[in-house]
PDB file of N, CA, C, O and CB in Angstrom:
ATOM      1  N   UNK A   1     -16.225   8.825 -18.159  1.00  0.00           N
ATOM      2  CA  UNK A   1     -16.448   7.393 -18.125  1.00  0.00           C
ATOM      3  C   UNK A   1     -15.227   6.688 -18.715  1.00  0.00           C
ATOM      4  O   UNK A   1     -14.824   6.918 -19.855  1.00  0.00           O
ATOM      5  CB  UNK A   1     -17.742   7.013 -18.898  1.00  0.00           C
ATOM      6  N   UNK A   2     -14.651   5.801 -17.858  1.00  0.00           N
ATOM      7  CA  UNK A   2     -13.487   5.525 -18.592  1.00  0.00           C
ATOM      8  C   UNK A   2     -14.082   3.565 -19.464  1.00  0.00           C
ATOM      9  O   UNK A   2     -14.913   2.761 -19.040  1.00  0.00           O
ATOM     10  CB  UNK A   2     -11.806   5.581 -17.112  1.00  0.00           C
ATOM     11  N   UNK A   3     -13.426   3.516 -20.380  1.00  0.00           N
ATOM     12  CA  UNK A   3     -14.233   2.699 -20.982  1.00  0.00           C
ATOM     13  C   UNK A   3     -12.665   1.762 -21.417  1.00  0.00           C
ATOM     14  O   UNK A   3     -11.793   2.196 -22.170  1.00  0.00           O
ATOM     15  CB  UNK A   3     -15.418   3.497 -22.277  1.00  0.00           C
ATOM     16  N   UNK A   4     -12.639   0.190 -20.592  1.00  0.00           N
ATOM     17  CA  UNK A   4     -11.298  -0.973 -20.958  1.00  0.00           C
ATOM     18  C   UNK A   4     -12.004  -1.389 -22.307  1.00  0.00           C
ATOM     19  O   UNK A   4     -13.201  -1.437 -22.592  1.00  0.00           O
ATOM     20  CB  UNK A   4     -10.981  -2.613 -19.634  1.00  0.00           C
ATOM     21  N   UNK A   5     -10.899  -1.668 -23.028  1.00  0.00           N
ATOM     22  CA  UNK A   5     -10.399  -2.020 -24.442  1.00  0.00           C
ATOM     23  C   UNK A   5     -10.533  -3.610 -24.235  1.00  0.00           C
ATOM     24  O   UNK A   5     -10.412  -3.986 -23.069  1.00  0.00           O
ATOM     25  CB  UNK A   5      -8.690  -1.411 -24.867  1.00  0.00           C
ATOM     26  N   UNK A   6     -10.771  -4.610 -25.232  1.00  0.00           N
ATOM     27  CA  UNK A   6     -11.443  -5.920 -25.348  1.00  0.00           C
ATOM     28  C   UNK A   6     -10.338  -6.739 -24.762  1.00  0.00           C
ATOM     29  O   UNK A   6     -10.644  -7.743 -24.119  1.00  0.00           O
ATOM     30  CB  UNK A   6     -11.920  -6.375 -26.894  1.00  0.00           C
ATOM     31  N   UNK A   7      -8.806  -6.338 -24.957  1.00  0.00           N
ATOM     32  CA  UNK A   7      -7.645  -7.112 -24.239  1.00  0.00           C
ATOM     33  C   UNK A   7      -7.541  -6.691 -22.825  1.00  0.00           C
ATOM     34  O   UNK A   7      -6.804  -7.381 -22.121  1.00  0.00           O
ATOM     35  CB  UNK A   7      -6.228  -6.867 -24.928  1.00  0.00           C
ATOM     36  N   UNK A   8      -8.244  -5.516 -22.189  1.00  0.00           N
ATOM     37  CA  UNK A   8      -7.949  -5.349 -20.771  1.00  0.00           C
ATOM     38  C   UNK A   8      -8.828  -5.707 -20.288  1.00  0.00           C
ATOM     39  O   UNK A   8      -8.734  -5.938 -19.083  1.00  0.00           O
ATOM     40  CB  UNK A   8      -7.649  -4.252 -20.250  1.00  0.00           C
ATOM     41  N   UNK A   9     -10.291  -5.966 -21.055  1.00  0.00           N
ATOM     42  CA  UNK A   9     -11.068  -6.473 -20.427  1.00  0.00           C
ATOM     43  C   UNK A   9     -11.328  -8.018 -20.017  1.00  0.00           C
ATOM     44  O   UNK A   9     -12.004  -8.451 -19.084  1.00  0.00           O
ATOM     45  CB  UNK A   9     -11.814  -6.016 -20.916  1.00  0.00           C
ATOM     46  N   UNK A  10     -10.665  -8.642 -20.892  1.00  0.00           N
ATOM     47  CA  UNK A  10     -10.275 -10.396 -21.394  1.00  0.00           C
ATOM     48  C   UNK A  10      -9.511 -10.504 -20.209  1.00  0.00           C
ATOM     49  O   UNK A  10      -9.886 -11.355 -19.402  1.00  0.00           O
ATOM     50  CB  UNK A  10      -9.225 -10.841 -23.076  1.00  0.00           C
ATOM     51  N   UNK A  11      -8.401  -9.741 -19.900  1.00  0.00           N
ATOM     52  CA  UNK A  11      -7.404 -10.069 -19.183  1.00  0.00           C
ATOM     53  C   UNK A  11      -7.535 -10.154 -17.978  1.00  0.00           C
ATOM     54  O   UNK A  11      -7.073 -11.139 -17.401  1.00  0.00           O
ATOM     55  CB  UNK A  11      -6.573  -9.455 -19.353  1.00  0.00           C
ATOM     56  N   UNK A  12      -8.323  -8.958 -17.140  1.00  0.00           N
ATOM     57  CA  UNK A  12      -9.300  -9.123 -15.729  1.00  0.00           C
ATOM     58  C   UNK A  12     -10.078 -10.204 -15.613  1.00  0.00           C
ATOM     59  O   UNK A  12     -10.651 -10.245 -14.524  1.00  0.00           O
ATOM     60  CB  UNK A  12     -10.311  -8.060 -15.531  1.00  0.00           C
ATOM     61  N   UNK A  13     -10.379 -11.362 -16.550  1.00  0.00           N
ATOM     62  CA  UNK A  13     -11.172 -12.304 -15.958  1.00  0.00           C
ATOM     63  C   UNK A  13      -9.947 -13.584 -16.386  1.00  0.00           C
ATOM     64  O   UNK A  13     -10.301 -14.558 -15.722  1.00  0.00           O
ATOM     65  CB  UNK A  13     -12.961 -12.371 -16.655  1.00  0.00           C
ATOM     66  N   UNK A  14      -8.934 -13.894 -17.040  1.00  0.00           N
ATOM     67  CA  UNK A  14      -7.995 -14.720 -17.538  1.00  0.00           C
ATOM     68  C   UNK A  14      -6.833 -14.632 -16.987  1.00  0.00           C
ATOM     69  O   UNK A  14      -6.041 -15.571 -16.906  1.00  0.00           O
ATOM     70  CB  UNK A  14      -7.851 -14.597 -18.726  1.00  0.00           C
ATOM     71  N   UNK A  15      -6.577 -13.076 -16.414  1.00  0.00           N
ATOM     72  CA  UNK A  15      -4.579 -13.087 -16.011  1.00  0.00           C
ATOM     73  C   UNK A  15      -4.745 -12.612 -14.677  1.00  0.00           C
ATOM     74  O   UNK A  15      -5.784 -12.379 -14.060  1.00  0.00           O
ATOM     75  CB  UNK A  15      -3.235 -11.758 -17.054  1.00  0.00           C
ATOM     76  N   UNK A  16      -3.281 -12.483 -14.255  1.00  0.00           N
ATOM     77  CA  UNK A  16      -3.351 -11.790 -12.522  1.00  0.00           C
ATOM     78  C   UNK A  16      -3.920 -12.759 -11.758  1.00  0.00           C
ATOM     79  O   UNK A  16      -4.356 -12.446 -10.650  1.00  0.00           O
ATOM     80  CB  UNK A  16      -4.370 -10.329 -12.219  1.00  0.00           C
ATOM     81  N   UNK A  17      -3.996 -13.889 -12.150  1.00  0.00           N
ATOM     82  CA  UNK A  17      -4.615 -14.876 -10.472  1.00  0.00           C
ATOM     83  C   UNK A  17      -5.785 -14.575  -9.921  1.00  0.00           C
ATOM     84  O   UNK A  17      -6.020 -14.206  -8.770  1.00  0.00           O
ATOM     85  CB  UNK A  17      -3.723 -14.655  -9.037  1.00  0.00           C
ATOM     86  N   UNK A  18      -6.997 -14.879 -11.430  1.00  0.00           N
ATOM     87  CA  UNK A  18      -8.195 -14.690 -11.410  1.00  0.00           C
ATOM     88  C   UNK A  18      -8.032 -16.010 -10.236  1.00  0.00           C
ATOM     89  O   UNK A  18      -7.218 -16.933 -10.225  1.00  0.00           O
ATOM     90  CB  UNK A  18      -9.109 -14.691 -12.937  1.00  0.00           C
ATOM     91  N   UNK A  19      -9.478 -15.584  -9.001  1.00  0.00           N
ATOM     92  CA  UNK A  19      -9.874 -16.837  -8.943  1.00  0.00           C
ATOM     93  C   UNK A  19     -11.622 -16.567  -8.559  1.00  0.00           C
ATOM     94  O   UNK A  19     -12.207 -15.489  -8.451  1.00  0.00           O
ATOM     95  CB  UNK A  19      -8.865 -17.726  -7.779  1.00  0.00           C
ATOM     96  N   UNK A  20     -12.108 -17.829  -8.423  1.00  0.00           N
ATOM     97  CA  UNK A  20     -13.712 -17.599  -8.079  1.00  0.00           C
ATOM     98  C   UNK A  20     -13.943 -18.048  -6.321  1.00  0.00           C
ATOM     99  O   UNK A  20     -13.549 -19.035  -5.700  1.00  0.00           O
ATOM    100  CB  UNK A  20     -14.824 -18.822  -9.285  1.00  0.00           C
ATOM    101  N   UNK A  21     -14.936 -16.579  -5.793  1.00  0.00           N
ATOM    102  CA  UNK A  21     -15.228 -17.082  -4.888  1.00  0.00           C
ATOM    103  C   UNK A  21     -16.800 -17.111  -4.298  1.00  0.00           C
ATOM    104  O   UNK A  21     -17.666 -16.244  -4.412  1.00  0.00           O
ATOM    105  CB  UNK A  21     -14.386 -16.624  -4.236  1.00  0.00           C
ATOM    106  N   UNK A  22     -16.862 -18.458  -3.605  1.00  0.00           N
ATOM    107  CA  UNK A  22     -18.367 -18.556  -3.297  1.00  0.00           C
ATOM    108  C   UNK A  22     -18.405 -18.354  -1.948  1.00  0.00           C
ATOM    109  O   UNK A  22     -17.605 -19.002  -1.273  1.00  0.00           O
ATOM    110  CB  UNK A  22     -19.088 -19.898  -3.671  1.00  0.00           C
ATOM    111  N   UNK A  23     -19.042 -17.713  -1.481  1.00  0.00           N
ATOM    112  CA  UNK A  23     -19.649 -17.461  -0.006  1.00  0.00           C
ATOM    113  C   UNK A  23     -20.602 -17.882   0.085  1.00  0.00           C
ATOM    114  O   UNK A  23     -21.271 -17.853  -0.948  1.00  0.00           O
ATOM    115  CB  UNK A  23     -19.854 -16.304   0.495  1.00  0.00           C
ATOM    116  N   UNK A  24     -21.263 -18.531   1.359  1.00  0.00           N
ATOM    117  CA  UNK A  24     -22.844 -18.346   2.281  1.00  0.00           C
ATOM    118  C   UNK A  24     -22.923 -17.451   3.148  1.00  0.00           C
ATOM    119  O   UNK A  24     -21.957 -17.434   3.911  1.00  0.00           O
ATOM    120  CB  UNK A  24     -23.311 -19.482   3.152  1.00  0.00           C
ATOM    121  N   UNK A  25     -23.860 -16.538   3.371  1.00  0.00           N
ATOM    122  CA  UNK A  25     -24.169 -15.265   3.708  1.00  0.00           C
ATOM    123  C   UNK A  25     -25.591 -16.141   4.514  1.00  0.00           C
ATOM    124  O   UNK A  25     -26.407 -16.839   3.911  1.00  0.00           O
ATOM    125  CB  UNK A  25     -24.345 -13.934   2.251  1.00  0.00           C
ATOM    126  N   UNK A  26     -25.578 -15.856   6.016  1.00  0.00           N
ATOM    127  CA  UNK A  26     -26.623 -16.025   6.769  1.00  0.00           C
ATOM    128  C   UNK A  26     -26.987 -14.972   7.491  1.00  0.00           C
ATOM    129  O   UNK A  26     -26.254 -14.546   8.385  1.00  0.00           O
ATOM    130  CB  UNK A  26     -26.487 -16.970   7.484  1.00  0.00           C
ATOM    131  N   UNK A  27     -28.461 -14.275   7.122  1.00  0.00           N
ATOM    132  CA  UNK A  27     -28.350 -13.524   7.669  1.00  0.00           C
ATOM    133  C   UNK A  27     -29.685 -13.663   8.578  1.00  0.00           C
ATOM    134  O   UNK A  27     -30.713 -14.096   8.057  1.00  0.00           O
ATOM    135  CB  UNK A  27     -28.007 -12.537   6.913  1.00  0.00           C
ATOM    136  N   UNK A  28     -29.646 -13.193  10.302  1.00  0.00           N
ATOM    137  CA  UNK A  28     -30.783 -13.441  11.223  1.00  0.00           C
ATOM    138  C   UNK A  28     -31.391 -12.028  11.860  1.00  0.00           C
ATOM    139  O   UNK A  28     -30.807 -10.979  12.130  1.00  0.00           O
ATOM    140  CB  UNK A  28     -30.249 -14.442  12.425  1.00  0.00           C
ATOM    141  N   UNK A  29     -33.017 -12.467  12.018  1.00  0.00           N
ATOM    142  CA  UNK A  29     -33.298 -11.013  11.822  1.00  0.00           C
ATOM    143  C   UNK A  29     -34.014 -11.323  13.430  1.00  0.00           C
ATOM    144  O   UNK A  29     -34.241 -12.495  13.732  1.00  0.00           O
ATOM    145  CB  UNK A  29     -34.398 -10.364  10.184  1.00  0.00           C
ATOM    146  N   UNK A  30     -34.389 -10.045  14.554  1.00  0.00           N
ATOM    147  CA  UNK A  30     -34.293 -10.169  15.526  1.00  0.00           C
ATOM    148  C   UNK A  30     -35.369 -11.039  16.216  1.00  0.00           C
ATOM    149  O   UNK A  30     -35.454 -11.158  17.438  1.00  0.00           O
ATOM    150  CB  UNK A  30     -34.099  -9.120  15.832  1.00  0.00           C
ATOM    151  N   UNK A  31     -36.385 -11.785  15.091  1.00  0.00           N
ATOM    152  CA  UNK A  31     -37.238 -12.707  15.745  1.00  0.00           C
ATOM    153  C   UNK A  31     -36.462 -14.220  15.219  1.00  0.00           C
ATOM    154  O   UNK A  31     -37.172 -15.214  15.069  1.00  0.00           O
ATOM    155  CB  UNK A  31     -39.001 -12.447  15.233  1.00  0.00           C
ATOM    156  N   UNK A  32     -35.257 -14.274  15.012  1.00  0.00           N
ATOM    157  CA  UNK A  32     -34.530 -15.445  14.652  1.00  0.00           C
ATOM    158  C   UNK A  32     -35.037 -16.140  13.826  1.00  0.00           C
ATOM    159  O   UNK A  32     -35.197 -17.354  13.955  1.00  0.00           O
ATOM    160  CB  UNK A  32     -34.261 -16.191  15.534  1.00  0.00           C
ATOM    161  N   UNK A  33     -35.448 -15.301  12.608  1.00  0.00           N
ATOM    162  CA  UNK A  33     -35.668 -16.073  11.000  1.00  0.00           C
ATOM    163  C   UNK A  33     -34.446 -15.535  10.389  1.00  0.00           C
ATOM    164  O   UNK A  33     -33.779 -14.522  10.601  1.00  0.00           O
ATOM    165  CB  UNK A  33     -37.233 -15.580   9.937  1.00  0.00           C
ATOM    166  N   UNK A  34     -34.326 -16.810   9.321  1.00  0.00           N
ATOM    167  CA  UNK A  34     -33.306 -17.019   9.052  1.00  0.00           C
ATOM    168  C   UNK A  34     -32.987 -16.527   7.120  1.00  0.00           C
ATOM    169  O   UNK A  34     -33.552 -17.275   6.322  1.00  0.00           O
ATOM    170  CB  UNK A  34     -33.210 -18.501   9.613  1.00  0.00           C
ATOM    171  N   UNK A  35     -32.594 -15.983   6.837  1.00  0.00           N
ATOM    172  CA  UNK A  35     -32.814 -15.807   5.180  1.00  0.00           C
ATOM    173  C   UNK A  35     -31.136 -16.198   4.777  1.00  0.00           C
ATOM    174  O   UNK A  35     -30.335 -15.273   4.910  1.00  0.00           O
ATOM    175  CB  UNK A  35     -33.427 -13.824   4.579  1.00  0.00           C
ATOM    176  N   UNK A  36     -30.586 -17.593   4.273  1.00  0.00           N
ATOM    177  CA  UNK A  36     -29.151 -17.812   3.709  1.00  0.00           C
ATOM    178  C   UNK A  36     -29.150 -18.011   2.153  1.00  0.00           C
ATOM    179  O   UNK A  36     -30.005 -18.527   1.433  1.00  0.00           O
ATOM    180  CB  UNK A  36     -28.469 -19.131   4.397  1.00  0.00           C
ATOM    181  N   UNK A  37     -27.650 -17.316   1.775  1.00  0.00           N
ATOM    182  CA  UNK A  37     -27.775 -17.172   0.465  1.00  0.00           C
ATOM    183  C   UNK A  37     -26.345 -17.808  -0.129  1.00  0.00           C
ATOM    184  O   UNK A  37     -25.672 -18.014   0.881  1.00  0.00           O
ATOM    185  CB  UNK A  37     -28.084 -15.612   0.114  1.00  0.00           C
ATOM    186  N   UNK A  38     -25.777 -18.106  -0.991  1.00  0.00           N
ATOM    187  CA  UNK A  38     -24.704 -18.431  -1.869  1.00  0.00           C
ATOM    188  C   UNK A  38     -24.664 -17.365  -2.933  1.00  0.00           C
ATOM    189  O   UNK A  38     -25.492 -17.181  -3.826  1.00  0.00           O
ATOM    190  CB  UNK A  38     -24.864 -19.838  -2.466  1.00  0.00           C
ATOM    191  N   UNK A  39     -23.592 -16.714  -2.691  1.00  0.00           N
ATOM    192  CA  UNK A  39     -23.197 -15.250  -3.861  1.00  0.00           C
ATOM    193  C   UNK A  39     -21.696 -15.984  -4.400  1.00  0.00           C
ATOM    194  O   UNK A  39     -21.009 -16.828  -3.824  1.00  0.00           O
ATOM    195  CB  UNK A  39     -22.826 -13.123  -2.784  1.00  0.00           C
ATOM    196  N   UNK A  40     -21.524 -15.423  -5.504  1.00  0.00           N
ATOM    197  CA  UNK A  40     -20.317 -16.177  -6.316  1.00  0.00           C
ATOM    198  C   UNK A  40     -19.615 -14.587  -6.891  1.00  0.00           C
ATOM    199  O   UNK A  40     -20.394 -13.719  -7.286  1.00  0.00           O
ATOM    200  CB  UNK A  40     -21.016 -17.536  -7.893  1.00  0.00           C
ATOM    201  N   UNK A  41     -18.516 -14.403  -6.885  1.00  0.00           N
ATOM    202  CA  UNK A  41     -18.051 -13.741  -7.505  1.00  0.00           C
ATOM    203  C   UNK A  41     -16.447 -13.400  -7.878  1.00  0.00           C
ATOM    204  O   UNK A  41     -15.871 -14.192  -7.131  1.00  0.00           O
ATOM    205  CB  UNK A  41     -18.633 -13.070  -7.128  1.00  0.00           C
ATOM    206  N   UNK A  42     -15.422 -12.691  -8.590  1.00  0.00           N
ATOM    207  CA  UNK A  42     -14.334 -12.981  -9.342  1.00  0.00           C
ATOM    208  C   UNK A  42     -13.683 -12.126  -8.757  1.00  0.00           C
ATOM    209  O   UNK A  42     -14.255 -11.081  -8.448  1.00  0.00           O
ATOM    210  CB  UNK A  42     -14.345 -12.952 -10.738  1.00  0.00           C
ATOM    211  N   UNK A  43     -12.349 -12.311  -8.446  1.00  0.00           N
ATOM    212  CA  UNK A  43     -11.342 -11.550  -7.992  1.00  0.00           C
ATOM    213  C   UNK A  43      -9.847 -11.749  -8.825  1.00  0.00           C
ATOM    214  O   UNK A  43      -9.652 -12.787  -9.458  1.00  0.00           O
ATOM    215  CB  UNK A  43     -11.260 -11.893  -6.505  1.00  0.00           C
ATOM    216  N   UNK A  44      -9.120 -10.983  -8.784  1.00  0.00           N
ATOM    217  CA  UNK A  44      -7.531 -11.281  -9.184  1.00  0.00           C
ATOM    218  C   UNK A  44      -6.693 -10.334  -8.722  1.00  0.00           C
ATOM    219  O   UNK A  44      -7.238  -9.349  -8.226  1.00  0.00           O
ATOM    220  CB  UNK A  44      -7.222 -11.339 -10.681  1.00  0.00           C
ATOM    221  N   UNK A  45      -5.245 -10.368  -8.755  1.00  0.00           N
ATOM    222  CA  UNK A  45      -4.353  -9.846  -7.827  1.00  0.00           C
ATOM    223  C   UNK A  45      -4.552  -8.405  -7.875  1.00  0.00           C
ATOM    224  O   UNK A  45      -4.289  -7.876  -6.794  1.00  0.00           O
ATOM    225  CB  UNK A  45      -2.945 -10.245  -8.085  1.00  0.00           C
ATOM    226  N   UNK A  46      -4.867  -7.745  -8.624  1.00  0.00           N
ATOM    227  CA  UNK A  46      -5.065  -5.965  -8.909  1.00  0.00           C
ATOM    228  C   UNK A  46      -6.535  -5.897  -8.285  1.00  0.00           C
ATOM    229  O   UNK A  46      -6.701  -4.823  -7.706  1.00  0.00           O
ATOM    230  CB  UNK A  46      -5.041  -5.307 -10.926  1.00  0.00           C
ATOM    231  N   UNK A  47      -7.661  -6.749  -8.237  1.00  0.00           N
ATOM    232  CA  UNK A  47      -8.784  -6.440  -7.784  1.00  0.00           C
ATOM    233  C   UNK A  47      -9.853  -6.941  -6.817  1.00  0.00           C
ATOM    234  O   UNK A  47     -10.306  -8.007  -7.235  1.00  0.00           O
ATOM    235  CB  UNK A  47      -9.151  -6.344  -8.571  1.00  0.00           C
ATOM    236  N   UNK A  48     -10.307  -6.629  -5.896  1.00  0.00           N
ATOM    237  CA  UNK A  48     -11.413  -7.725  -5.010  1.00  0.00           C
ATOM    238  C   UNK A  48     -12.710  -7.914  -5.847  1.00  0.00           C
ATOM    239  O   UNK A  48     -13.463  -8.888  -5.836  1.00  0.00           O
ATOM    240  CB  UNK A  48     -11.973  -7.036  -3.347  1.00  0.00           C
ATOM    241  N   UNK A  49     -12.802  -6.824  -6.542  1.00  0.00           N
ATOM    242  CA  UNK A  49     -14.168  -7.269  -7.268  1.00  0.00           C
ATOM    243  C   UNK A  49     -14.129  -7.174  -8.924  1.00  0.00           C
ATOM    244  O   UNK A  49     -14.819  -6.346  -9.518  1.00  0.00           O
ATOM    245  CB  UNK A  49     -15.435  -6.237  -6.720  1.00  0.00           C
ATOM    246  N   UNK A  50     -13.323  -8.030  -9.557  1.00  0.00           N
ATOM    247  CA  UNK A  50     -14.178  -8.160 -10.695  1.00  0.00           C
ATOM    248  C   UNK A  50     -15.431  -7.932 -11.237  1.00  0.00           C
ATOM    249  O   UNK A  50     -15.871  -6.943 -11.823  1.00  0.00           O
ATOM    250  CB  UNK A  50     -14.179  -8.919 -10.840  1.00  0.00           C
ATOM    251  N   UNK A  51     -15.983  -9.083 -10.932  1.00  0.00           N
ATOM    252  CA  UNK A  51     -17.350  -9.513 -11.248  1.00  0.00           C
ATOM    253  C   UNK A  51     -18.048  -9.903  -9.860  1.00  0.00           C
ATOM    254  O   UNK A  51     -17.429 -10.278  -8.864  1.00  0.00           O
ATOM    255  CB  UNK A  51     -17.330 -10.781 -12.314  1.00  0.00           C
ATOM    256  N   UNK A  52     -19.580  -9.737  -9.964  1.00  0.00           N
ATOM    257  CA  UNK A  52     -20.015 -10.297  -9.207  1.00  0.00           C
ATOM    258  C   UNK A  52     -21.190 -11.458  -9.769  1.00  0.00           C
ATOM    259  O   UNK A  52     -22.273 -11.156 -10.270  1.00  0.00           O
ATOM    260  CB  UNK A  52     -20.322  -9.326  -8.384  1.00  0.00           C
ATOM    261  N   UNK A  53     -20.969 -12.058  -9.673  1.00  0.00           N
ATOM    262  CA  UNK A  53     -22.120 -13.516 -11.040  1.00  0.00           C
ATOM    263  C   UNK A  53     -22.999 -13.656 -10.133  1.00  0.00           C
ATOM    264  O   UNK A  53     -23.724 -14.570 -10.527  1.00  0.00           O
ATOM    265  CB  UNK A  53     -21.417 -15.578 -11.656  1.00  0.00           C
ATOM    266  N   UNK A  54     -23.432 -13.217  -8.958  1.00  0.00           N
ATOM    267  CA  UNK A  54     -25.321 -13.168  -8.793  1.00  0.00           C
ATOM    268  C   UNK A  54     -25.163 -14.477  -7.405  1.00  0.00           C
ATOM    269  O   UNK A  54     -24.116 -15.017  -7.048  1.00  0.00           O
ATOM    270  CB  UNK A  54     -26.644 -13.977 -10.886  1.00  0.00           C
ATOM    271  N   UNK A  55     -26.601 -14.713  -6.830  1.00  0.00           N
ATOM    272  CA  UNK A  55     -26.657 -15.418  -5.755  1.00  0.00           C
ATOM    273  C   UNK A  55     -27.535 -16.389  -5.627  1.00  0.00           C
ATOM    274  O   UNK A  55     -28.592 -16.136  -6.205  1.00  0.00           O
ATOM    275  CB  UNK A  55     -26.769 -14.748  -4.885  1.00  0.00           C
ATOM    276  N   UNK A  56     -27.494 -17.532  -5.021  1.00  0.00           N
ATOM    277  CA  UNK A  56     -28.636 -18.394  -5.147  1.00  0.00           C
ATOM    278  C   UNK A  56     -29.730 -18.390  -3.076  1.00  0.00           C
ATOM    279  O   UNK A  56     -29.342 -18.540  -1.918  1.00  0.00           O
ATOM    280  CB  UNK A  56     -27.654 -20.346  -5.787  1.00  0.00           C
ATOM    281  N   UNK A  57     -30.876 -18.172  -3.630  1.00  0.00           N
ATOM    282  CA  UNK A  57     -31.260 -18.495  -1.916  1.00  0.00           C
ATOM    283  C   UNK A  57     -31.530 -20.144  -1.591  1.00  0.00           C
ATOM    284  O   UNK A  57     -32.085 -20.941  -2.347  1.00  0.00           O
ATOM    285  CB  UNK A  57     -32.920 -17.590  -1.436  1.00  0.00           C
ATOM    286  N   UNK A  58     -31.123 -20.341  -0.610  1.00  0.00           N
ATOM    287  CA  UNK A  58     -31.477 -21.362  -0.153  1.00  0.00           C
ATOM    288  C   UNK A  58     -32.110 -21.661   0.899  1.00  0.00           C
ATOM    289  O   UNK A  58     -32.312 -22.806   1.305  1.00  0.00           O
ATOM    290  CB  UNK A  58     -30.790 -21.829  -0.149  1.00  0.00           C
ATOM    291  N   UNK A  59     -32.557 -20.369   1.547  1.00  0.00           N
ATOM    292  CA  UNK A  59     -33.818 -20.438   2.891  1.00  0.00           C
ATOM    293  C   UNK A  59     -34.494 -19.434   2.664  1.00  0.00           C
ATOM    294  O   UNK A  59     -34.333 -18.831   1.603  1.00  0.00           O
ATOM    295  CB  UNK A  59     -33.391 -20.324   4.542  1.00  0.00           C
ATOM    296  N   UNK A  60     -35.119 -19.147   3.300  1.00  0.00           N
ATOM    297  CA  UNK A  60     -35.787 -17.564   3.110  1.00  0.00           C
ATOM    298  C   UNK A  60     -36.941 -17.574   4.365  1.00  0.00           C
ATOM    299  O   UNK A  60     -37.988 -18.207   4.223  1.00  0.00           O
ATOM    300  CB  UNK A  60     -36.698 -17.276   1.255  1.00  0.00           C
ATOM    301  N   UNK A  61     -36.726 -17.017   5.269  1.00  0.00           N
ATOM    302  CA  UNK A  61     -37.708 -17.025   6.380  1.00  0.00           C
ATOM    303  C   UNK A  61     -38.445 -15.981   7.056  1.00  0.00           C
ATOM    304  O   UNK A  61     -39.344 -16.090   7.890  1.00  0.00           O
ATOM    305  CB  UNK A  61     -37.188 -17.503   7.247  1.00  0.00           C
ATOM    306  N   UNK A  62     -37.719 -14.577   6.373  1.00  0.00           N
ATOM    307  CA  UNK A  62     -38.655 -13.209   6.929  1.00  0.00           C
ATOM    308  C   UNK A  62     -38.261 -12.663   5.388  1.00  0.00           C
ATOM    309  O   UNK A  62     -38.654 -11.561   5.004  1.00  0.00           O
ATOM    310  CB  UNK A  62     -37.995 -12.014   8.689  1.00  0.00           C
TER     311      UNK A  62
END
């Protein structure tokens, strides 16, 4: 298990060209209900996934 130290961990969310990104995710299921969501999560130049900070629904149909 490799385990980052409190400055490498600070630094993945502060240096390298953190930025935040929000998506909508629609997804349709084959009787055309609809379930869309907003997911948020952190990236920077060494990584696509930081963090992922969770999703909000905003339809929900099947």
């Amino acid at each position: 298990v490799a385990i980052l130290d409190k400055k490498s961990y600070f630094d993945s969310y502060y240096e390298n060209q953190v930025k935040s990104i929000v998506a909508k995710y629609t997804y349709i299921n084959k009787d055309k209900g609809k379930d869309i969501f907003i997911a948020s999560s952190f990236m920077n130049a060494d990584e696509c996934s930081v963090r992922f900070n969770g999703y909000i629904t905003l339809s929900r149909e099947f």
